[in-house]
N, C-alpha and C positions, 0 to 999 in steps of 0.2 A: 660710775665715779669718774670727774674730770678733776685733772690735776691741776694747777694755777703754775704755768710755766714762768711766769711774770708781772712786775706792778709796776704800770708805767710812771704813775702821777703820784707819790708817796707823801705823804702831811699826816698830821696828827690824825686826823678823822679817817685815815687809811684802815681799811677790818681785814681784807686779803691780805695775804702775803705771799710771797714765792712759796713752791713745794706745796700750798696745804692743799687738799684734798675736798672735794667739794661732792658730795652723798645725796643731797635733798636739796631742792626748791620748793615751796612751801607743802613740807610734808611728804613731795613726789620724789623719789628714785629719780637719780640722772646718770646714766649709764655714756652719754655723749656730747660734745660741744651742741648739737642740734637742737636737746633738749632746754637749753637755755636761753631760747628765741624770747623769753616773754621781756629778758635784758634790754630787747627793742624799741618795749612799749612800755612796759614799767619804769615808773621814776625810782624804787627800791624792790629791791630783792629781798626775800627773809630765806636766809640760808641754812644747811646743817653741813659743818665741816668737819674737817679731821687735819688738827693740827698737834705735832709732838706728841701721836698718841692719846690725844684728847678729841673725846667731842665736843663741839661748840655750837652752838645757834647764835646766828647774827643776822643784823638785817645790814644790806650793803645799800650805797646807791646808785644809782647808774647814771652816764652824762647822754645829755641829748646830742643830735646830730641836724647839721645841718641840711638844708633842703639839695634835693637832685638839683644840679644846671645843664649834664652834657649826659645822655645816652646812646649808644651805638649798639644796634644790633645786623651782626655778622654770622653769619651759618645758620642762624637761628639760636644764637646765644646773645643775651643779651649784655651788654659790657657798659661799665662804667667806674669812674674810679673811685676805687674802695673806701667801703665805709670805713668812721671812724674804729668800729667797735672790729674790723677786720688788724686795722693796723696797729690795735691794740691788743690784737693777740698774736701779732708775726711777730718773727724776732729781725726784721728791717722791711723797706718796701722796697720791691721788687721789682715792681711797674707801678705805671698810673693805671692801667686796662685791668679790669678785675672783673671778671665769669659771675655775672651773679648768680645767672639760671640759664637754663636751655629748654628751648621748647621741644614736644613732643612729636617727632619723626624729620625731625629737621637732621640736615648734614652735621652739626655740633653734639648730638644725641646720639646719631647711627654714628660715627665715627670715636665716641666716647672722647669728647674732649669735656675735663672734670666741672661741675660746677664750683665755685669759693676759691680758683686759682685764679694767680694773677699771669694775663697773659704777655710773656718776657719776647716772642720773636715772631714773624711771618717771613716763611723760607731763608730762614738766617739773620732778618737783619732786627734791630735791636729797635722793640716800640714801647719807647719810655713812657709817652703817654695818647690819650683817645687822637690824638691831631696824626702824630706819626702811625700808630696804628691803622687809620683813615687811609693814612697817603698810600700806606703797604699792602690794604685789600685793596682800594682802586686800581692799584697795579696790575691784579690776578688776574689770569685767563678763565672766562665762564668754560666751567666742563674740566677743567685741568688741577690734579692734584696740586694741595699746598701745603705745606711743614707749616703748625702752628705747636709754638713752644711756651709751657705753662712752667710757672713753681709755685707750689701749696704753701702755708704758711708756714712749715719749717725750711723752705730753700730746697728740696728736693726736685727735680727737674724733670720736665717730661715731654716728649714732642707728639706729637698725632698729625696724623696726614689726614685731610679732609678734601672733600670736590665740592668747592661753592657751585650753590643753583640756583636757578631763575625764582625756584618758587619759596627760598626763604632767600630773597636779596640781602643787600649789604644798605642801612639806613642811619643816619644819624637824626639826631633830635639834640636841640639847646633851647636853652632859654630866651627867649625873646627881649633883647633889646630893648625895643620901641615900645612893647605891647606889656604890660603886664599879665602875671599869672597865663603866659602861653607861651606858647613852641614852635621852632621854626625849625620842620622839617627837610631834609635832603636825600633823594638818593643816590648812595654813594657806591654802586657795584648791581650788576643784576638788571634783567628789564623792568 
């Protein structure tokens, strides 16, 4: 069961509300935010909630999201900033750098820094979005510890010490300019 902490965009055609209680996705048990990925890729949802002690079935619908232009991947996590359907479930943002995933045996993985956090600092200082973020890994020394500071979507705070390494560098990726539908890669940390 996931609770509905909040509604961002409210109008008539609004079916959520704060507090209600959300039991089923079509038909399925939802025990966690994770279970409702198909929110993604479905244009509607058909829901079973639990509102003022009532059950209900509804179908909701969900809003698209615009396309990627800026990815950065650091430790071996890959950052970008946050989808819409993220900043529609925090209660503010936090950063612009958001943890989508981490790959497997990379320094962001071994050192447990969380996926779905937005990351708030590099050794203290404040990386509001991918550019500053950028400037704060290119700084690092390769081999040498570094404070990276995360908050999950309710503002709760967290730091993790990691050792960037040669074999997951630091890269960015944008959208190309000039080129349509391509990317112009850099690397930004690492040989």
């Amino acid at each position: 069961m996931v609770e509905v902490k909040r509604v961002t965009c409210e109008n008539e055609r609004q079916v959520l509300k704060a507090r209600d209680l959300i039991l089923k996705l079509d038909g399925e048990q939802i025990n966690r935010m994770s279970d409702l990925q198909t929110m993604f890729v479905e244009e509607t949802l058909n829901l079973t909630i639990i509102r003022d002690k009532q059950i209900l079935d509804c179908r909701v619908s969900t809003m698209s999201v615009g396309p990627r232009t800026h990815v950065v991947w650091a430790f071996g996590a890959v950052c970008e900033p946050p989808p819409l359907q993220t900043l529609l479930m925090a209660y503010e943002r936090y950063s612009e750098v958001f943890v989508l995933n981490t790959m497997c045996g990379s320094p962001a993985q071994s050192f447990s820094l969380p996926s779905w956090h937005f990351i708030t600092k590099v050794n203290g200082v404040a990386t509001k979005n991918l550019d500053a973020f950028v400037r704060e890994v290119r700084m690092l020394p390769e081999g040498e510890y570094c404070q990276i500071s995360t908050a999950d979507d309710e503002g709760r705070e967290y730091t993790k010490t990691i050792v960037p390494n040669e074999f997951f560098p630091c890269e960015e990726a944008r959208h190309s300019k000039d080129k349509p539908n391509t990317w112009d890669f850099t690397r930004v940390h690492g040989r």
